[in-house]
C-alpha positions in Angstrom: 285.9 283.4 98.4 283.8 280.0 98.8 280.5 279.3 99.7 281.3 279.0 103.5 282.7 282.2 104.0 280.7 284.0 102.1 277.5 282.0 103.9 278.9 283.3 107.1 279.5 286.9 106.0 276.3 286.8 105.2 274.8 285.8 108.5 277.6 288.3 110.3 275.9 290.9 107.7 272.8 290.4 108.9 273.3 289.9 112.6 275.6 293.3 112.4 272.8 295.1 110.9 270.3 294.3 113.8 272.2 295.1 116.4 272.7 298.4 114.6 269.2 299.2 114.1 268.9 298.4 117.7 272.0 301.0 118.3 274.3 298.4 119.6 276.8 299.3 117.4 277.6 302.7 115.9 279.0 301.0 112.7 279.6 297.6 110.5 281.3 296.3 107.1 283.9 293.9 105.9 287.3 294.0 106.8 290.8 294.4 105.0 290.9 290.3 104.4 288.0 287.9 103.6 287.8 286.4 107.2 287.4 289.5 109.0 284.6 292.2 109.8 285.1 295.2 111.7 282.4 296.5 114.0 282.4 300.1 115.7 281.3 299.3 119.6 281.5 301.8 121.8 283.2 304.3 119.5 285.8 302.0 118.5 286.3 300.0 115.0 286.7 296.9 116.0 288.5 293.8 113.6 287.4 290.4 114.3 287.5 287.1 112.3 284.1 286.3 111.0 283.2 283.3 113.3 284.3 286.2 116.3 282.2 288.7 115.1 279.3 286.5 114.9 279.7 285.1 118.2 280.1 288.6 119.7 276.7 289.9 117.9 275.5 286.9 118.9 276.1 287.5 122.3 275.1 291.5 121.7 271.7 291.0 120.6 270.7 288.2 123.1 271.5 290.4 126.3 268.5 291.1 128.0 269.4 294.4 129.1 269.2 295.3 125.1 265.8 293.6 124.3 
């Protein structure tokens, strides 16, 4: 895996577990291939690449119904 993927599952890591501890999401980890995370939203796992996923929690965290 190279720096820039693993840079950006990083930042997916991070941003996955805020919106956890915010109860967001019911769940978070890596997926089956190195560009993918899987997320549990609304009871259901969820596969996305990692530039999706971040751009989803992105999105997640900054809605100000959730803040």
């Amino acid at each position: 895996m190279n720096s820039t993927i693993s840079d950006l599952r990083n930042e997916v890591r991070q941003l996955a577990d805020e919106a956890f501890h915010r109860k967001l999401i019911s769940g978070y980890g890596d997926g089956p291939n190195d560009n993918e995370y899987q997320i549990v939203f609304n009871g259901k796992p969820r596969h996305f690449s990692l530039e999706h996923a971040r751009s989803f929690l992105h999105n997640l965290i900054k809605q100000p119904n959730f803040n």
